[in-house]
Backbone and ligand atoms as CSV (ligand in chain L), in Angstrom:
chain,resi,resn,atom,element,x,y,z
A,1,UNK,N,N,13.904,-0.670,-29.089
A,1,UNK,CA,C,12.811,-0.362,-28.150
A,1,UNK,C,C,11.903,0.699,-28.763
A,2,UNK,N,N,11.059,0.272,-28.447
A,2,UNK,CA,C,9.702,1.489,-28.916
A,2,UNK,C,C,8.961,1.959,-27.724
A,3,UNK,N,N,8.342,3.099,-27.692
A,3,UNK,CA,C,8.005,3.629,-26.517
A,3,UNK,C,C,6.263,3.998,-27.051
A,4,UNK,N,N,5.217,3.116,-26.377
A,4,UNK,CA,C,4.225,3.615,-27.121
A,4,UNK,C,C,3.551,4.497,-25.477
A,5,UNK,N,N,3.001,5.956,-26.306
A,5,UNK,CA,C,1.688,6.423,-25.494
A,5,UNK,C,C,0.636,6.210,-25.747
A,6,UNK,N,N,0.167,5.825,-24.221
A,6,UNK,CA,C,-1.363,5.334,-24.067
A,6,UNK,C,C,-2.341,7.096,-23.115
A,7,UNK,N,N,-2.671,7.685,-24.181
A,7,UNK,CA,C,-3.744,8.365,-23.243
A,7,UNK,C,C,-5.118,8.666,-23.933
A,8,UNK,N,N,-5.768,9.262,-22.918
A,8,UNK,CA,C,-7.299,9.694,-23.337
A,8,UNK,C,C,-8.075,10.876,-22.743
A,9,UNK,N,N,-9.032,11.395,-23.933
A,9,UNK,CA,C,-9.959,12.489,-23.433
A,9,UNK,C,C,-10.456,12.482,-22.180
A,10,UNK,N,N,-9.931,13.179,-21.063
A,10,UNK,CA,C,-11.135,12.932,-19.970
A,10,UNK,C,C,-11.801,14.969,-19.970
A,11,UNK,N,N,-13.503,14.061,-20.329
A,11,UNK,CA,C,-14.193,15.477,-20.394
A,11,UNK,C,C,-14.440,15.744,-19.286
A,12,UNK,N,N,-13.753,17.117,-18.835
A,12,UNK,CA,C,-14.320,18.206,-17.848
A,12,UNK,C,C,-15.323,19.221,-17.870
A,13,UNK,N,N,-16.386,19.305,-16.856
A,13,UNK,CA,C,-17.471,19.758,-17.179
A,13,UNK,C,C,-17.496,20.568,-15.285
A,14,UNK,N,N,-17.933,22.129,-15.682
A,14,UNK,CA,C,-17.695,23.192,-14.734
A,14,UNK,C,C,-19.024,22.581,-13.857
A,15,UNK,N,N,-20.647,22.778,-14.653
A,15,UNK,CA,C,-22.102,22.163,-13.654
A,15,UNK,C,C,-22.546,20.838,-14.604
A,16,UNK,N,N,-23.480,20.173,-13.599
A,16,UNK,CA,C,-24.553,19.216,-14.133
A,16,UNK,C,C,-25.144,20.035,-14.898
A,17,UNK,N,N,-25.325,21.471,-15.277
A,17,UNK,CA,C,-26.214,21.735,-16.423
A,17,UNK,C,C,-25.644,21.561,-18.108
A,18,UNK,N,N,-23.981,21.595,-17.795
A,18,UNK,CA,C,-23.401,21.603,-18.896
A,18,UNK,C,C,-23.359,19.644,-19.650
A,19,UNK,N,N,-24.217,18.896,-18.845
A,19,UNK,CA,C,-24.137,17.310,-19.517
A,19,UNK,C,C,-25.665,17.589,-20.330
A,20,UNK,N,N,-25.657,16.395,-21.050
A,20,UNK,CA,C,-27.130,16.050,-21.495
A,20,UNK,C,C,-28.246,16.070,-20.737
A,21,UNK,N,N,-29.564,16.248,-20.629
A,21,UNK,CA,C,-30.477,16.005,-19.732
A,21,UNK,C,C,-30.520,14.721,-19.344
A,22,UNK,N,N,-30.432,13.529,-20.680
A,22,UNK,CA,C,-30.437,12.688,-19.626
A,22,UNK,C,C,-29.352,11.928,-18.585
A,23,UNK,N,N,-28.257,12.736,-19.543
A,23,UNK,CA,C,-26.645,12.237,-18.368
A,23,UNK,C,C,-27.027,13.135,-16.999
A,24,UNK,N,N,-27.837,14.302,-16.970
A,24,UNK,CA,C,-27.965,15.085,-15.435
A,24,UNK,C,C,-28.898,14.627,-15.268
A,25,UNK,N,N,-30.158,13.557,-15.501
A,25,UNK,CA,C,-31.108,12.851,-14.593
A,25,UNK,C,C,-30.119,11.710,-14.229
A,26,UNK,N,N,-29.601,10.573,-14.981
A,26,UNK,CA,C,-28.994,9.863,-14.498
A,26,UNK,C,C,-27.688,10.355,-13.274
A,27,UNK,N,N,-26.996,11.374,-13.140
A,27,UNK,CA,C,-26.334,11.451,-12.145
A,27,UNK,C,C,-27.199,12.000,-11.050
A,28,UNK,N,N,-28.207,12.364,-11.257
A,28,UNK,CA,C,-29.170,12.753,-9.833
A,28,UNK,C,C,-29.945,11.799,-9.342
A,29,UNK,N,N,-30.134,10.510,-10.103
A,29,UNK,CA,C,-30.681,9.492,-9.663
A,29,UNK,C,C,-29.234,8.794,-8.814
A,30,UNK,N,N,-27.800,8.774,-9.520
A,30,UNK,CA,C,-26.682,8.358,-8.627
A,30,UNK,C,C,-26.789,9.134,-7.177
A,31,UNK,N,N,-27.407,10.475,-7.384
A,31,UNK,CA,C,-26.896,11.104,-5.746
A,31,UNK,C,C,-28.459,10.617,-5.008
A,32,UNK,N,N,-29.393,10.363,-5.472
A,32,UNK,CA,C,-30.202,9.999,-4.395
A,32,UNK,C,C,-30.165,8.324,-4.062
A,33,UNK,N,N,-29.323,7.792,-4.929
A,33,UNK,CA,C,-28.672,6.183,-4.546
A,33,UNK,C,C,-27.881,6.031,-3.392
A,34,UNK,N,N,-27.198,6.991,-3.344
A,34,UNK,CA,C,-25.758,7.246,-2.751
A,34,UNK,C,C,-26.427,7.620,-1.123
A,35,UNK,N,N,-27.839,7.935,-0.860
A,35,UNK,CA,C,-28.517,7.876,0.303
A,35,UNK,C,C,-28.547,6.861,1.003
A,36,UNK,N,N,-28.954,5.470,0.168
A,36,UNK,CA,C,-29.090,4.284,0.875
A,36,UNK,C,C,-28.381,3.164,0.557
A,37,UNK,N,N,-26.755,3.965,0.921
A,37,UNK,CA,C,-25.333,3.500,1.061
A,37,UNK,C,C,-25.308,2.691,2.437
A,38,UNK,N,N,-24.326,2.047,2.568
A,38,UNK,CA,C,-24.490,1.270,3.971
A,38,UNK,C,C,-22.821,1.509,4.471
A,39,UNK,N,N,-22.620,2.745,4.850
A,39,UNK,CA,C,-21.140,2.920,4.964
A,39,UNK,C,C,-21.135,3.347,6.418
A,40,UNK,N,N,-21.223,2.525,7.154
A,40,UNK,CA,C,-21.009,2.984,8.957
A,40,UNK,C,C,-19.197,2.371,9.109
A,41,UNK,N,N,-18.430,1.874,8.106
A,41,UNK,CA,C,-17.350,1.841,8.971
A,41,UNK,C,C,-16.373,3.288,7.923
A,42,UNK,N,N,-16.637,3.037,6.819
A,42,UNK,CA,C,-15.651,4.302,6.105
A,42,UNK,C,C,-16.326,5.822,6.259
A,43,UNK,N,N,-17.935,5.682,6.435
A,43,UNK,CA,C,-18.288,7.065,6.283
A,43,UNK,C,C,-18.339,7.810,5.130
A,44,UNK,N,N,-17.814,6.558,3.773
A,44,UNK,CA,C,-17.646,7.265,2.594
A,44,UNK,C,C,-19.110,6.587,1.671
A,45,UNK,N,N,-19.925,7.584,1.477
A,45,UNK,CA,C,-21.034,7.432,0.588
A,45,UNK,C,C,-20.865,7.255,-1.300
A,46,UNK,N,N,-21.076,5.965,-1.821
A,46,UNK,CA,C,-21.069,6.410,-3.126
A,46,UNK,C,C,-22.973,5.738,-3.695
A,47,UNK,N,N,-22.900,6.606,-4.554
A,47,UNK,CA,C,-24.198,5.975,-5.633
A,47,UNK,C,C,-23.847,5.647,-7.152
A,48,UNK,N,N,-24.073,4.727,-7.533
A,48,UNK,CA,C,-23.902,4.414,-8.943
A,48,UNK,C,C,-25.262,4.292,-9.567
A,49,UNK,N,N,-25.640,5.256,-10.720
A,49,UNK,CA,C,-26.581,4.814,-11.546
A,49,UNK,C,C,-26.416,4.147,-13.121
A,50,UNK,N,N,-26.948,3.392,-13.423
A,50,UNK,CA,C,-26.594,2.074,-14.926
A,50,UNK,C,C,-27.598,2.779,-16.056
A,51,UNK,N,N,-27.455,3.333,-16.737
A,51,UNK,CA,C,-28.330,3.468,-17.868
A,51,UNK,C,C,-28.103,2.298,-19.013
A,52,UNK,N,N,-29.210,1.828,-19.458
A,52,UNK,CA,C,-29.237,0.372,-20.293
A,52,UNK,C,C,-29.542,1.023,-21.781
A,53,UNK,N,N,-29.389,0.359,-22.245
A,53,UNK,CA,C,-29.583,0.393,-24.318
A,53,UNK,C,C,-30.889,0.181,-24.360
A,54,UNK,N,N,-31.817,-0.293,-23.399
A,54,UNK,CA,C,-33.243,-0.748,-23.583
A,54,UNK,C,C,-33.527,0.657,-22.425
A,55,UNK,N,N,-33.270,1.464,-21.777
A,55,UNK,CA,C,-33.953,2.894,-21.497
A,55,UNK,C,C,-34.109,2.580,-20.113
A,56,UNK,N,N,-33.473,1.451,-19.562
A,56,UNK,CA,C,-33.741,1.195,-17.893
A,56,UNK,C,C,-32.729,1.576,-17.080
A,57,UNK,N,N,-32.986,2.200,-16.122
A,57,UNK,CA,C,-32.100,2.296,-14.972
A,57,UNK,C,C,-31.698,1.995,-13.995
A,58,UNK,N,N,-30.657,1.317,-13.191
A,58,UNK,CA,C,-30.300,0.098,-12.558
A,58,UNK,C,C,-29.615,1.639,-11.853
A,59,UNK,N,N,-29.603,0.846,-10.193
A,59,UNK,CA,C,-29.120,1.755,-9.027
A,59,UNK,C,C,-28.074,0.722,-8.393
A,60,UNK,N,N,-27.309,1.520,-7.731
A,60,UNK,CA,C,-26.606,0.334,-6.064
A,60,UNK,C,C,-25.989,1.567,-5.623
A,61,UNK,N,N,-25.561,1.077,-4.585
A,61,UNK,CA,C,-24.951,1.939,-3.683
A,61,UNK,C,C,-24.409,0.975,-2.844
A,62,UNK,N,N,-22.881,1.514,-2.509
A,62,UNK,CA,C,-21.610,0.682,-1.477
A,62,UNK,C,C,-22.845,0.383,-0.389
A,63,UNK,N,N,-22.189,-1.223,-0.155
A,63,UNK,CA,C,-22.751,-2.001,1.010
A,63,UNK,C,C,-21.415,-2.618,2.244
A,64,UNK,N,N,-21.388,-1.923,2.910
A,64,UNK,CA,C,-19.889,-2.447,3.936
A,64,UNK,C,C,-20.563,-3.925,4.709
A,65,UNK,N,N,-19.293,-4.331,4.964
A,65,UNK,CA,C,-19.552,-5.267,6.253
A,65,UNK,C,C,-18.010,-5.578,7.051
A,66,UNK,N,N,-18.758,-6.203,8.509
A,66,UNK,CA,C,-17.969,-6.104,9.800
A,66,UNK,C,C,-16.493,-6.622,9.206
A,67,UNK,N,N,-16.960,-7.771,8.202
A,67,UNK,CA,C,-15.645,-8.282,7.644
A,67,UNK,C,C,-15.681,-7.665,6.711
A,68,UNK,N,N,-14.800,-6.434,6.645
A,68,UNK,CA,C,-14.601,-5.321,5.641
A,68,UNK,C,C,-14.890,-6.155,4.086
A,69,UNK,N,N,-13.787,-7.290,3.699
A,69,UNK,CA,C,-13.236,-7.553,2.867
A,69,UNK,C,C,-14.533,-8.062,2.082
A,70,UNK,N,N,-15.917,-8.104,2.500
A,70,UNK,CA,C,-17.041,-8.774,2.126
A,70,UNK,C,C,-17.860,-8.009,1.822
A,71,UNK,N,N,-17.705,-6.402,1.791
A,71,UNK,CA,C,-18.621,-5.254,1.591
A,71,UNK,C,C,-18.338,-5.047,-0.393
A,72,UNK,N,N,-19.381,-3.958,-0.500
A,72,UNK,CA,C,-18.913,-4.510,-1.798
A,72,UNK,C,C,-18.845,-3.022,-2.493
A,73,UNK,N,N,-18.534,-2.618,-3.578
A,73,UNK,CA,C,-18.555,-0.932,-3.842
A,73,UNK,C,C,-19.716,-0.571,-4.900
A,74,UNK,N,N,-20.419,0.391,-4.791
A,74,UNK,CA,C,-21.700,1.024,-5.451
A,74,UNK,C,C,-21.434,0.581,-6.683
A,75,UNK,N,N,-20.521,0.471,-7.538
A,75,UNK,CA,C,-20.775,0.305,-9.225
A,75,UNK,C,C,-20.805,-0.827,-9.535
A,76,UNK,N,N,-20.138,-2.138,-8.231
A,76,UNK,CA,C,-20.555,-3.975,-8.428
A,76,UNK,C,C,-21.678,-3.863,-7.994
A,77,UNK,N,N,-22.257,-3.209,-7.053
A,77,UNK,CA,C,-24.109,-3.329,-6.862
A,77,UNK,C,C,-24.169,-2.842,-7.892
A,78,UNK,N,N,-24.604,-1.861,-8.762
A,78,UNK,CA,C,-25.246,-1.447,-10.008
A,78,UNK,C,C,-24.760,-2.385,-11.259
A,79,UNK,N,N,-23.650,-2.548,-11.494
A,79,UNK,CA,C,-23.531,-3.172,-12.653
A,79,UNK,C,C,-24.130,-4.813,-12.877
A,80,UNK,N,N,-23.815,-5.239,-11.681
A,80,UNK,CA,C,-24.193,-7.048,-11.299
A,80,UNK,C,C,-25.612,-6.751,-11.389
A,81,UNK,N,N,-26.452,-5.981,-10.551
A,81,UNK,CA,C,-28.128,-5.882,-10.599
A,81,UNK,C,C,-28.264,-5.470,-12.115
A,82,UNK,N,N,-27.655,-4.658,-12.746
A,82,UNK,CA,C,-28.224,-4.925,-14.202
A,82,UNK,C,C,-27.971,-6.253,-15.002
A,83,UNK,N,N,-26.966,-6.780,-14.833
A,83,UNK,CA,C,-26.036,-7.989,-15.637
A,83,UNK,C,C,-27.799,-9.216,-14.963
A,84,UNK,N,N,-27.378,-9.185,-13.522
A,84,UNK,CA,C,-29.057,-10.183,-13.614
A,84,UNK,C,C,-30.077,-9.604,-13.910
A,85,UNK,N,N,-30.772,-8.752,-14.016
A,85,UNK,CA,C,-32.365,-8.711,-14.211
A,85,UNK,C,C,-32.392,-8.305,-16.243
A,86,UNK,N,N,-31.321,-7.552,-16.632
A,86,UNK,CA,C,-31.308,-7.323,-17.761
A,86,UNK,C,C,-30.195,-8.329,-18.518
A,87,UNK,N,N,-30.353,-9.525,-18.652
A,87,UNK,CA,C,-29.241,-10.129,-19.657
A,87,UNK,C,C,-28.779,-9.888,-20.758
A,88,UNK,N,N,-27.930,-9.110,-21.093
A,88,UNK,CA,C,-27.658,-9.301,-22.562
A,88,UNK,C,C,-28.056,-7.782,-22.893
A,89,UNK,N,N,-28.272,-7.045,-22.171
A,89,UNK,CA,C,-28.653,-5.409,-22.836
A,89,UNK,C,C,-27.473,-4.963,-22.346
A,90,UNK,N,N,-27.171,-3.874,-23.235
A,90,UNK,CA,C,-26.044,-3.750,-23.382
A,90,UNK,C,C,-25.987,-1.972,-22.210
A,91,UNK,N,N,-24.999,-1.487,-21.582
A,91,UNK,CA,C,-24.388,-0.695,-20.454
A,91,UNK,C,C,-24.331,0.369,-21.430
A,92,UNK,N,N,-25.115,1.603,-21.076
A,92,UNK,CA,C,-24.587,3.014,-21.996
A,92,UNK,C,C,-23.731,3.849,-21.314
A,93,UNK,N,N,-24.240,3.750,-19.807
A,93,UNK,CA,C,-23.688,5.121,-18.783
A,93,UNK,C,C,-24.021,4.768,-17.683
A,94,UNK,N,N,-22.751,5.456,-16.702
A,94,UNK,CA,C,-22.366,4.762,-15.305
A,94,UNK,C,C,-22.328,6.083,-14.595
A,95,UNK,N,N,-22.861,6.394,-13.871
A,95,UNK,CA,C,-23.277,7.754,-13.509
A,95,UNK,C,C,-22.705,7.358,-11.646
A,96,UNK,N,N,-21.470,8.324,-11.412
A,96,UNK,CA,C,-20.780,7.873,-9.974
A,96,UNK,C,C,-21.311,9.201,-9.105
A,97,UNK,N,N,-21.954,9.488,-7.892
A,97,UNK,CA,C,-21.378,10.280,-6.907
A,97,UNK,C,C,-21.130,9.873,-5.714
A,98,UNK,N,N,-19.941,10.630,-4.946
A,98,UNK,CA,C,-19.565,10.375,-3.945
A,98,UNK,C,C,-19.745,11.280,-2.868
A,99,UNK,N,N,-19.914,10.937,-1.468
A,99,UNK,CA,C,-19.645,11.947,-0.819
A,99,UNK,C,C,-19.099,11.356,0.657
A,100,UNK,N,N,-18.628,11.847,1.929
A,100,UNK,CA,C,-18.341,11.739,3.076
A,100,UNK,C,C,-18.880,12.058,3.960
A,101,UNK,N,N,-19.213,11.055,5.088
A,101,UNK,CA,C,-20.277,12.030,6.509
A,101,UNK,C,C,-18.907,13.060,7.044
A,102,UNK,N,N,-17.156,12.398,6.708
A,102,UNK,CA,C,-16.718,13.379,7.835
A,102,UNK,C,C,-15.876,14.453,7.044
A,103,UNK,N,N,-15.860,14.525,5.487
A,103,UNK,CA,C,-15.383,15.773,5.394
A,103,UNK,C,C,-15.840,16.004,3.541
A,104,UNK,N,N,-15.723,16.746,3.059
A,104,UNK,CA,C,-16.386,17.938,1.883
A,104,UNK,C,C,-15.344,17.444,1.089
A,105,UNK,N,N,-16.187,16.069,-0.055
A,105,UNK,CA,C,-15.677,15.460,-1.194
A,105,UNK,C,C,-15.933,17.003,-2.376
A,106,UNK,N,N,-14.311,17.435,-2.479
A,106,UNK,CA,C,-14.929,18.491,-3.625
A,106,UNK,C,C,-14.103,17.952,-4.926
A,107,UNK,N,N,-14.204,16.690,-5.413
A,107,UNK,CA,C,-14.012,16.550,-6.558
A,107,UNK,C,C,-14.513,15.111,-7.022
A,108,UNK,N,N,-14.341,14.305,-7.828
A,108,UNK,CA,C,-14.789,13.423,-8.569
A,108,UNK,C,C,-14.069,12.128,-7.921
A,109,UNK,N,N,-14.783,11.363,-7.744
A,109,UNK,CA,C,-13.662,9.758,-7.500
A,109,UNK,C,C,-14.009,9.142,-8.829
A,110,UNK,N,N,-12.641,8.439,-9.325
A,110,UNK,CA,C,-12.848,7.147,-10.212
A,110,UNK,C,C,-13.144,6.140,-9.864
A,111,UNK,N,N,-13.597,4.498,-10.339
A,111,UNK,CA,C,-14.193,3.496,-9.615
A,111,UNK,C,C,-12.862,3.216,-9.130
A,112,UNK,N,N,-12.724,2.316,-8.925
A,112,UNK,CA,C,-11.660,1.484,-7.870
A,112,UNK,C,C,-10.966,0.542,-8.962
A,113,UNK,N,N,-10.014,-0.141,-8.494
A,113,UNK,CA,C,-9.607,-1.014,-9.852
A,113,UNK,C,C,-10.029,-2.307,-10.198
A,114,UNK,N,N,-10.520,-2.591,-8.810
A,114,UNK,CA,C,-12.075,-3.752,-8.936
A,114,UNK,C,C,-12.811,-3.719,-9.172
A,115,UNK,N,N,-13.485,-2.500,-9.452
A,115,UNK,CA,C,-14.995,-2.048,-10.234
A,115,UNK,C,C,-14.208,-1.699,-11.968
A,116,UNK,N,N,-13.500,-1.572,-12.068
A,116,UNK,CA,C,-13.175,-1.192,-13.281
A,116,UNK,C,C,-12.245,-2.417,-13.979
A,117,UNK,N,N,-12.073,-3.126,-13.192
A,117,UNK,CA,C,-12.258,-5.051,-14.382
A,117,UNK,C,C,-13.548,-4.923,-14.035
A,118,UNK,N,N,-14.542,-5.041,-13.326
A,118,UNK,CA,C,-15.689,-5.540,-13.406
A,118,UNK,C,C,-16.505,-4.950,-14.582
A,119,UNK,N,N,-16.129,-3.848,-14.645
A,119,UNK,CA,C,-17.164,-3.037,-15.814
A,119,UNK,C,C,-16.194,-3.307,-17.253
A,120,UNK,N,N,-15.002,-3.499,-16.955
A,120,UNK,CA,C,-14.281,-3.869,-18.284
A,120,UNK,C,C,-15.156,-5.286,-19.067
A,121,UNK,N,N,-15.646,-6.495,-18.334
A,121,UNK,CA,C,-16.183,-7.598,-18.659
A,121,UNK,C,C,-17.438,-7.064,-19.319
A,122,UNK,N,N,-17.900,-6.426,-18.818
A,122,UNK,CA,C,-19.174,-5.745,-19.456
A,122,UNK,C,C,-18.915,-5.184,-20.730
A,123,UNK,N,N,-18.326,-4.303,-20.933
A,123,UNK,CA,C,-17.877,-3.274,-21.926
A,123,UNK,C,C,-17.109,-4.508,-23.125
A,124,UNK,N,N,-16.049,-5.004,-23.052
A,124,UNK,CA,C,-15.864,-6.231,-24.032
A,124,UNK,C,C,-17.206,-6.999,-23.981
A,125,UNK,N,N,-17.670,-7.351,-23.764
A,125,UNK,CA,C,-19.040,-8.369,-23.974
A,125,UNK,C,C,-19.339,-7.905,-24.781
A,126,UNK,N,N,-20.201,-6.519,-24.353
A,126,UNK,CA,C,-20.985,-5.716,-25.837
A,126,UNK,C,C,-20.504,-5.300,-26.753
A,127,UNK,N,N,-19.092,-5.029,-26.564
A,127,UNK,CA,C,-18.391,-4.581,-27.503
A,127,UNK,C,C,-18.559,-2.965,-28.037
A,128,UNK,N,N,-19.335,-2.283,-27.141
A,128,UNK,CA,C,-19.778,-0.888,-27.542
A,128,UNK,C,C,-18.808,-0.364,-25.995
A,129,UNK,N,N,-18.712,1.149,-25.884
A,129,UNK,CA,C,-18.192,1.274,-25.027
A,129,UNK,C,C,-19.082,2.002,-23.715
A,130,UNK,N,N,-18.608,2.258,-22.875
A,130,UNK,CA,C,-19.641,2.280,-21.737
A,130,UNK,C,C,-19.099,3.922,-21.221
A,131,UNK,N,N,-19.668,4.659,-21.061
A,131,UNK,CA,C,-19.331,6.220,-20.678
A,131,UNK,C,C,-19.391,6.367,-18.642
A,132,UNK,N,N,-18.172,6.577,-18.139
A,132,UNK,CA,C,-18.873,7.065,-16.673
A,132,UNK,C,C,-18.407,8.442,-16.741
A,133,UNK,N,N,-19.360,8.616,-15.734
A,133,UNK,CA,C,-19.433,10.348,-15.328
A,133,UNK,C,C,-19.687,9.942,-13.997
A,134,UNK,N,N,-18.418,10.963,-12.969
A,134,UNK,CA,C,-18.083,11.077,-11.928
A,134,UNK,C,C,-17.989,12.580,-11.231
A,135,UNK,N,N,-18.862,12.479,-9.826
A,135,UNK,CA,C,-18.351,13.553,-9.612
A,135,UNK,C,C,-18.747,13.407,-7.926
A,136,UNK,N,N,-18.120,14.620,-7.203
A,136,UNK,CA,C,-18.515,14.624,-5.787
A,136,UNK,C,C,-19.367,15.307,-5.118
A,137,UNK,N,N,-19.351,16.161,-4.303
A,137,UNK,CA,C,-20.309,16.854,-3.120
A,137,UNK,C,C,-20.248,18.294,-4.162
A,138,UNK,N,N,-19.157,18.502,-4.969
A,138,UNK,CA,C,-18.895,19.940,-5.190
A,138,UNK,C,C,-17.535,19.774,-6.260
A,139,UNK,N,N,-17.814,20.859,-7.262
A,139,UNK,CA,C,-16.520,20.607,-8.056
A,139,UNK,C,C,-16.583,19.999,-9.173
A,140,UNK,N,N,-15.880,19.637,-10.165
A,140,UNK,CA,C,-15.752,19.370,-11.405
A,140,UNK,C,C,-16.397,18.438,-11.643
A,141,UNK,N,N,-17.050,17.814,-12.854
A,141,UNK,CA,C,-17.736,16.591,-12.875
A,141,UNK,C,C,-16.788,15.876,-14.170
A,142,UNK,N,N,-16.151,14.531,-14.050
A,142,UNK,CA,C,-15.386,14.260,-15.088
A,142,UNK,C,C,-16.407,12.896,-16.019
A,143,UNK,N,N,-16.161,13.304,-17.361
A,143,UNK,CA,C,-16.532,11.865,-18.168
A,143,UNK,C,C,-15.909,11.686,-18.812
A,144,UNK,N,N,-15.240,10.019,-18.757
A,144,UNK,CA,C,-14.952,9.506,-19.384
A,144,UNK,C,C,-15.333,8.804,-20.534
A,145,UNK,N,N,-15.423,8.302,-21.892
A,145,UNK,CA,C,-15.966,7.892,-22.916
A,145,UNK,C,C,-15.979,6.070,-22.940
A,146,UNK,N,N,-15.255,5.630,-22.269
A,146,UNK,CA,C,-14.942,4.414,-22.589
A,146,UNK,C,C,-14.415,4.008,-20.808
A,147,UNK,N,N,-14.764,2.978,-20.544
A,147,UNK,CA,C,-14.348,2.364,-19.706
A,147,UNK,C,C,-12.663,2.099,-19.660
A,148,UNK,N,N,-12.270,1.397,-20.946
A,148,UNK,CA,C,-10.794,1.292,-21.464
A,148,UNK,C,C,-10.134,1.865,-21.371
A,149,UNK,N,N,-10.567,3.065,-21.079
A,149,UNK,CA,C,-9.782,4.673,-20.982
A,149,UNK,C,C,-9.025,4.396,-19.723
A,150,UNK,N,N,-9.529,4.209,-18.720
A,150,UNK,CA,C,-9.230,3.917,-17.348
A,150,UNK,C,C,-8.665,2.540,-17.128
A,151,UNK,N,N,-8.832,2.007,-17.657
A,151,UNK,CA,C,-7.874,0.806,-17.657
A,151,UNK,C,C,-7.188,0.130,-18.751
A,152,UNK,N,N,-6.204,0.750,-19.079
A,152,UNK,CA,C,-5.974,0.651,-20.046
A,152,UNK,C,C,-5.061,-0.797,-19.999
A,153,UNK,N,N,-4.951,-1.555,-21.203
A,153,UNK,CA,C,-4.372,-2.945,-21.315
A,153,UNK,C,C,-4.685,-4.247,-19.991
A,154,UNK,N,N,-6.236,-3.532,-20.338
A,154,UNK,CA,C,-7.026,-4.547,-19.720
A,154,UNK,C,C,-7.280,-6.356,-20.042
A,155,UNK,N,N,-7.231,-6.679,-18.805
A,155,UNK,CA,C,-7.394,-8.368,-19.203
A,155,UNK,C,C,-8.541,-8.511,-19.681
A,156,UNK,N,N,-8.961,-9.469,-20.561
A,156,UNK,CA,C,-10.153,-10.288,-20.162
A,156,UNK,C,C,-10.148,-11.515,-20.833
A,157,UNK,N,N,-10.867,-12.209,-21.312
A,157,UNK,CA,C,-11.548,-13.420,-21.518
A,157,UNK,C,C,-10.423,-13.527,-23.132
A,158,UNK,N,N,-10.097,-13.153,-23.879
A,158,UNK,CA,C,-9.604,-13.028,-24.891
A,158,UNK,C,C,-8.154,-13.964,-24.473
A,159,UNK,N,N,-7.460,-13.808,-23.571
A,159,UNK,CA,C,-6.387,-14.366,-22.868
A,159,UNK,C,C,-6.747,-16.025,-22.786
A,160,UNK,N,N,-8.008,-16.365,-22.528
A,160,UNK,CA,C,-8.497,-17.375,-21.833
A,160,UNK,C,C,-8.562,-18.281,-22.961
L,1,THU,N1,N,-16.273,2.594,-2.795
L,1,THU,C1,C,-17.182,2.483,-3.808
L,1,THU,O1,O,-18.362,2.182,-3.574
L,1,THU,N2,N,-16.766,2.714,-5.057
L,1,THU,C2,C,-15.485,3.036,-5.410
L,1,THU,O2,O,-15.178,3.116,-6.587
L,1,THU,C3,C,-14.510,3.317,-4.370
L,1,THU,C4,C,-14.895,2.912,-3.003
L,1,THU,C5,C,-16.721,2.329,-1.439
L,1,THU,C6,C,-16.175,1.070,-0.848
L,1,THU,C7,C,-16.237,1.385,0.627
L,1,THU,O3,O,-17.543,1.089,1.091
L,1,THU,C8,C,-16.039,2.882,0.694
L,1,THU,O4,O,-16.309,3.377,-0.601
L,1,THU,C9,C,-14.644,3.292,1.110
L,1,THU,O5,O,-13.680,2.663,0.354
């Protein structure tokens, strides 16, 4: 038996002043996304902003519905609205914030594990890796370098 470890850098960062300018425009374009969230049954607000290899920026923000199971989470709106209007350009940075109407998000959420195959398909496609930066109402802001990082011994199409 062999025992292999799987881990990775996750960069911690104290303010938005300590990222790049344009990683702190892109996460301030995520928090004014994260406005026109559609979360009346969780109350939980997220914004995702897409920075592209061609200099464009793709938004979404969580969309709920009555049949929960049909709502969808801020980073499949952002990533799918880039995947159609931009084909084939390749995903640099995934810029997450979150927040709550009923209580004080003071740290970072990761995507979900359905947004993170979804962005895995992306990230193998291009074959470059895709950076998110996450953070909440208050508190640490984390980036990750690679999508893979977070999911590690990921499926995809290679299987197929
Ligand atoms: N949500 C996201 O938009 N992204 C995530 O990564 C986690 C969860 C949304 C889905 C739902 O509208 C609400 O947050 C509570 O789960």
């Amino acid at each position: 038996m062999e025992k292999r470890r799987i881990s990775f850098d996750l960069l911690v960062f104290d303010t938005l002043d300590e990222l790049s300018q344009s990683e702190k425009t892109l996460m301030q374009i995520a928090v004014e996304a994260r406005e026109n969230a559609y979360a009346p049954y969780s109350q939980f607000m997220v914004g995702a902003a897409v920075l592209l290899a061609n200099g464009e920026i793709v938004i979404g923000s969580n969309q709920e519905n009555a049949s929960f199971p049909s709502g969808l989470c801020a980073e499949r709106v952002a990533v799918f609205q880039a995947g159609a209007k931009y084909p084939g350009i390749a995903i640099n940075t995934i810029a997450i914030s979150v927040a709550s109407k009923t209580h004080k998000v003071d740290r970072p959420a990761a995507p979900c594990g359905n947004c993170r195959q979804a962005i895995a398909e992306y990230e193998q496609k291009q074959n470059t890796p895709i950076s998110i930066l996450m953070m909440g109402v208050s508190g640490e802001i984390f980036k990750c370098e690679s999508l893979n990082d977070i999911l590690p011994l990921a499926f995809g199409n290679s299987y197929l």
